[in-house]
N, C-alpha and C positions, 0 to 999 in steps of 0.2 A: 748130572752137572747142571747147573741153573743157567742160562744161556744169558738171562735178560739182564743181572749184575742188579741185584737187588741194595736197595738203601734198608736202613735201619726204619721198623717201624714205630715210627713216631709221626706227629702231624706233618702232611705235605699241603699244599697250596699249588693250585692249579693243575697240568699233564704232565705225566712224568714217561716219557716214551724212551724207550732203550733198544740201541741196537742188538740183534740174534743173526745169529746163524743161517741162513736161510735156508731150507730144504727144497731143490726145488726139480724136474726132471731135467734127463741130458736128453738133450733132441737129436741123439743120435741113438737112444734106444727105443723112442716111438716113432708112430708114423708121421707126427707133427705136432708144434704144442697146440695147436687150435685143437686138437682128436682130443684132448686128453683134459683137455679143460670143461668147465660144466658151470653151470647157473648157480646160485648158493641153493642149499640141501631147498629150503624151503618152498623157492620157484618152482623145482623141479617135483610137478604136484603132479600127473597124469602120468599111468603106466606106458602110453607111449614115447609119452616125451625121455622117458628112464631108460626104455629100453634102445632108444634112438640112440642114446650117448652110451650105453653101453655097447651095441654096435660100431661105434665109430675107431674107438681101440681099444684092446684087451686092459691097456693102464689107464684107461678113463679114472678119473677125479671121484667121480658117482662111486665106485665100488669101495672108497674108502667112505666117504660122509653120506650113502644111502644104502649101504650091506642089506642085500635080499632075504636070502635063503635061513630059513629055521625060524627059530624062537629071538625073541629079544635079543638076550643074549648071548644065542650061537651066531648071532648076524654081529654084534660088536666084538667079540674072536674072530671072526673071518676077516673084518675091517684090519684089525691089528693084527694079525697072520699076514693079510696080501702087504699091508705097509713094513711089517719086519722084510718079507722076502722081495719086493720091491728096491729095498733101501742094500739087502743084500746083493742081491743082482746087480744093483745100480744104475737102475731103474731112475729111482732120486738119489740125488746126491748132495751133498752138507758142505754150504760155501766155507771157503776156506778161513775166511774170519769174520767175526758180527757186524753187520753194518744195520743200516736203518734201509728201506727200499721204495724209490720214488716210482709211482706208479702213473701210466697214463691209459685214455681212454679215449679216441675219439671216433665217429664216426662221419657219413656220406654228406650231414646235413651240417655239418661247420658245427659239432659238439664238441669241444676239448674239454673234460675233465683230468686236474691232478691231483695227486697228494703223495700222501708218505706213511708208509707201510714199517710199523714195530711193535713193541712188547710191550704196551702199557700197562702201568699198574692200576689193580683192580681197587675201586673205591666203592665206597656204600655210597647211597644215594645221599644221606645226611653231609655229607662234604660238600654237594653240591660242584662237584668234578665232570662227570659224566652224568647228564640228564636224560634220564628217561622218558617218553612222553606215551607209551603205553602200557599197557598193563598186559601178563605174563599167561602163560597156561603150566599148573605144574606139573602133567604129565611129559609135556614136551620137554621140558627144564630136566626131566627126572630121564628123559632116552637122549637129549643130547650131554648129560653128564656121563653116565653111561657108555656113551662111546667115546668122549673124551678118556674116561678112567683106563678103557681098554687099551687103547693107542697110544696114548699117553702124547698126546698132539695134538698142535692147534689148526685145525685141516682146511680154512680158512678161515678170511678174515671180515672181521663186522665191519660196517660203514659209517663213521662217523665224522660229522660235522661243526665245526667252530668257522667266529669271525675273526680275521685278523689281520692280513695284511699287510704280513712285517716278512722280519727275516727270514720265518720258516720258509714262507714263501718264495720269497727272492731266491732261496737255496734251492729248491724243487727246480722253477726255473731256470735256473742256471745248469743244474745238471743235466735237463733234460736237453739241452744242445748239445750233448756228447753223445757220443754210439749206445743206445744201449744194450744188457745183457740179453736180452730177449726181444722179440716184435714176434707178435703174428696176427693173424684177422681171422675172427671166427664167424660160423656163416651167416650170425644177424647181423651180418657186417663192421661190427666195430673190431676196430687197431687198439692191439694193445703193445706197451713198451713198458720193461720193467727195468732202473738203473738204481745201484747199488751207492749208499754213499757212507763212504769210511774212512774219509778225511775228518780227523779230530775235530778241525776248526769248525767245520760243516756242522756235523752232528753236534755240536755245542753251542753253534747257532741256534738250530732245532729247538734242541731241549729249553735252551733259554728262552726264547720266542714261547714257545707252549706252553710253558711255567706261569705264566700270564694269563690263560685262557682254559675255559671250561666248554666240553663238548658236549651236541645233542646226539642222542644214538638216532640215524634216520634208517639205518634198519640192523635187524642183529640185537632184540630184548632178550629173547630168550637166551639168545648164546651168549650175553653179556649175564644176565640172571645164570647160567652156568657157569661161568667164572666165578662169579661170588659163590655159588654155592661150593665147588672145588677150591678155591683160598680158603675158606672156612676149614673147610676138613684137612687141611696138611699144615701143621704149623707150620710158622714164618719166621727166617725165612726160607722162601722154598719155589720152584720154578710157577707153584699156583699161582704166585703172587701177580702176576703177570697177563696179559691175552692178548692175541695176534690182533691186530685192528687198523684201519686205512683212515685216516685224519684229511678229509678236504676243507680247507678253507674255501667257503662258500663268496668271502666278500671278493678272492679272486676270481672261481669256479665255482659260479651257483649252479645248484644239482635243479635238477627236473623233479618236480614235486608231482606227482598225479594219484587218480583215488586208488582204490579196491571195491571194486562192485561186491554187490551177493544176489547170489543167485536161489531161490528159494524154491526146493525140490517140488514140494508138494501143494504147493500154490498156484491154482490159475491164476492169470490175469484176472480175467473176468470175475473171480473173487477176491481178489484183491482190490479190484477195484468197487466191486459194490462195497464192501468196507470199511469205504474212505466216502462213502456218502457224509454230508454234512461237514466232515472233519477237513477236508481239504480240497483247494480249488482241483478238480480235473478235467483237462482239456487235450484232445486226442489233436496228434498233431498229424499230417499228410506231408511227412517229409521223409527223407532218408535219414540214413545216420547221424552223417556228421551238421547237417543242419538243424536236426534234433538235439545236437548235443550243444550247438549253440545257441540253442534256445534254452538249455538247461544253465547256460553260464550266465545269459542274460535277466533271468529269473534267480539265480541264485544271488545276484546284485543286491536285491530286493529283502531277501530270506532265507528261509528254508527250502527247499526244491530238489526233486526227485524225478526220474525219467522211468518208468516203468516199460518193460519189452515182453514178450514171448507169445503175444498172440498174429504176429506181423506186421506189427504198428508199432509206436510209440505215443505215452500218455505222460503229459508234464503234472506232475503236482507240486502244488505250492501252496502258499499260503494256511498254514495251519490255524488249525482252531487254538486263539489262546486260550481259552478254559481249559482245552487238551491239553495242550503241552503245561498250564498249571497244574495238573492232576496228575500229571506222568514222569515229569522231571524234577528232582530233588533240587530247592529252593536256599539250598545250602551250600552249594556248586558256587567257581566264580561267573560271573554272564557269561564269557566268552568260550567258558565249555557247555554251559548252557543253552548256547544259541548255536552249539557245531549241528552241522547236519548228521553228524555219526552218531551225533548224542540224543538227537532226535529220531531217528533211526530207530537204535537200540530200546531205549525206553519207552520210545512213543509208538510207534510203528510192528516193530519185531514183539515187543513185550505186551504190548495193550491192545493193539487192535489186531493184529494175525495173528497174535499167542505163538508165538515160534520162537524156540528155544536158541540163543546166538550158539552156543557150544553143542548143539547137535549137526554133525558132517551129514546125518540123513537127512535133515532137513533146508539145514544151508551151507553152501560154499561161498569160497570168498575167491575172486578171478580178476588179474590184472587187466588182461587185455580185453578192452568192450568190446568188439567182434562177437569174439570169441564166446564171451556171456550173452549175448542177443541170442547165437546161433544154438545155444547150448538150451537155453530158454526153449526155443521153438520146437527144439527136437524134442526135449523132454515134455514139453506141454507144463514147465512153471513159470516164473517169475524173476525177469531182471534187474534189479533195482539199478540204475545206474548213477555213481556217484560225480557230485563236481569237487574237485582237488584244494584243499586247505591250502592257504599259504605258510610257508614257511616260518616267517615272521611270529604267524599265531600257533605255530605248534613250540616255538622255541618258546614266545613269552609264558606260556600255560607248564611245559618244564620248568621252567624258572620258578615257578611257583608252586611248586609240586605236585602241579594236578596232571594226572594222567588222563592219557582220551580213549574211547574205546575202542576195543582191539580193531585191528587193520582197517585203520583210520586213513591212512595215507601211505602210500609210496616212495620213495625216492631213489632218485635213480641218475644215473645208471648207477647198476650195483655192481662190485669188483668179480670178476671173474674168480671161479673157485679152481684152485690147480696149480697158477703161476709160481706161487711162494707159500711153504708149509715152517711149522713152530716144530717141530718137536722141543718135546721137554728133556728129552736126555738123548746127550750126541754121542 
């Protein structure tokens, strides 16, 4: 059965979001929904952190969108085996009618994040609907297809952002003053609340409002790139047509933008920075962390800037050699991707002076939290590049334009919780 109520395809113009069914667990067959919920698949990067949430309940989230055990593909049959007999159990359970679902997120520090959670339809980038603003990996694209195909679900949802400031809005808000179907607090402390809306009028406010507007994906490529690739392969129409996704309007709720470090296995410092002789200012700094890092904010005003870690210090670099970055960066780029730190990075930095391959996991990692990349530096004896956070602004205008940035460019955040509300494609 197609849940999302598909339209005829022919040209649309602007979001076309459709209430589903929601699938979502009964909190009176786990230990609590905070146990059971999880990071999206891709946060949850360290076999601790995996098996910490598999610990917490046996219907952890994790055991559908991160299946362990065997081969590829005996790990996405067990995914769709535990979600058959889950749903059997009743374990989750399939709301009684489609709605559209408002989502909230706040935490300790006076963060409210909202939006609205449904079935949008899947567009090619040429519509100019959904923007992209990075670029893909296709082995990933090819195991999160794959587990989609198996499960036949949309086992969370991508995060995506538009400006607007209209009615969608106003509706979100409004509903979120009533009770809603769920609240809990998970242990990095953020409140979640999920309410459902199935008043015609409401949802056709929605739709209408979104109709108007075109979204940036701020995280969730690949699993948008999964979509399109499964719309392709089912004729239309048909439940592919569709993918679970959370729409925040930023001009109410602007998201937290911050970088992605890398962490560079096999690289001292101290070769890394003989290196950069010539090529770029380096200046060791005799601070801590977080004054280091606002040294990195106040130099990146400037330019290009980089904060290097892992021998117990911190080294600012700046100021690149233009002859360099003429020789390393394609001249045919617009400036503004041309002048990102990531592009400078990538091209100039990772490609030409370290020779270090970006798509090699043995040579580098890519780590949200800088701590945690300092501390991983040190113990390993390489290299932490740390990044200062793009604005927003410049990643949506550089989508607009069809330029893509290089991979894990930027963060945003907070991201939705994986667990609260599931798509399947057939009820």
């Amino acid at each position: 059965m197609n849940t999302a109520g598909h339209s005829e395809a022919t040209a649309h113009r602007g979001l076309e979001l459709n209430p589903f069914r929601g699938l979502r667990y009964d909190p009176d067959r786990v230990g609590s929904l905070a146990s059971v919920t999880s990071p999206p698949y891709d946060v949850v990067v360290r076999p601790d952190g995996l098996h910490h949430l598999q610990s917490a309940d046996p219907h952890n989230i994790v055991r559908l969108i991160l299946p362990q055990d065997g081969t590829p593909s005996a790990r996405n049959e067990q995914a769709a085996d535990t979600l058959r007999r889950w749903r059997t159990e009743g374990v989750l359970t399939t709301d009684p009618e489609p709605a559209l679902y408002v989502y909230e997120q706040r935490d300790g520090n006076g963060m409210l994040q909202r939006g609205v959670i449904g079935a949008l339809r899947v567009s090619d980038p040429s519509e100019g609907v959904v923007l992209p603003h990075e670029d893909v990996m296709p082995p990933v694209v090819a195991d999160r297809a794959a587990l989609m195909r198996a499960t036949r679900a949309n086992l969370e949802p991508l995060l995506l952002t538009y400006h607007g400031n209209g009615a969608a809005a106003d509706v979100v808000e409004r509903t979120a003053e009533r009770p809603p179907l769920l609240a809990t607090t998970t242990e990095d402390g953020f409140h979640h609340a999920l309410w459902s809306v199935t008043d015609p009028a409401d949802v056709t406010r929605i739709q209408s409002d979104l109709a108007n507007h075109q979204a940036l994906i701020a995280d969730g490529h690949h699993r948008w790139a999964t979509y399109r690739q499964l719309r392709a392969e089912h004729p239309s129409p048909s439940p592919w047509d569709h993918g679970l996704v959370l729409l925040v309007d930023t001009a109410r709720y602007p998201l937290r933008v911050r970088a992605i470090h890398r962490l560079l296995h096999g690289l001292p410092v101290a070769d890394a920075l003989a290196a950069l002789d010539g090529l770029f200012r380096v200046r060791q700094l005799a601070a801590p962390l977080p004054e280091a890092l606002d040294a990195l904010a106040d130099a990146a005003c400037s330019g290009n800037a980089f904060l290097l870690a892992g021998d117990g210090g911190f080294h600012l670099i700046d100021r690149p050699d233009p002859d360099l970055l003429a020789r390393t960066i394609p001249a045919d780029r617009p400036a503004a991707w041309r002048s990102l730190d990531a592009t400078v990075l990538h091209a100039t930095l990772l490609e030409h002076v370290w020779r270090i391959p970006e798509d090699s996991p043995a040579d580098i990692a890519y780590i949200h939290d800088t701590a945690a990349t300092v501390a991983k530096a040190e113990r390993d004896g390489g290299t932490a590049v740390l990044m200062h956070p793009v604005r927003e602004e410049v990643v949506r205008d550089l989508a607009r334009q069809g330029v893509t940035m290089p991979r894990k460019s930027t963060s945003f955040g907070p991201k939705p919780a994986s667990g609260l509300v599931l798509r399947a494609l057939e009820i």
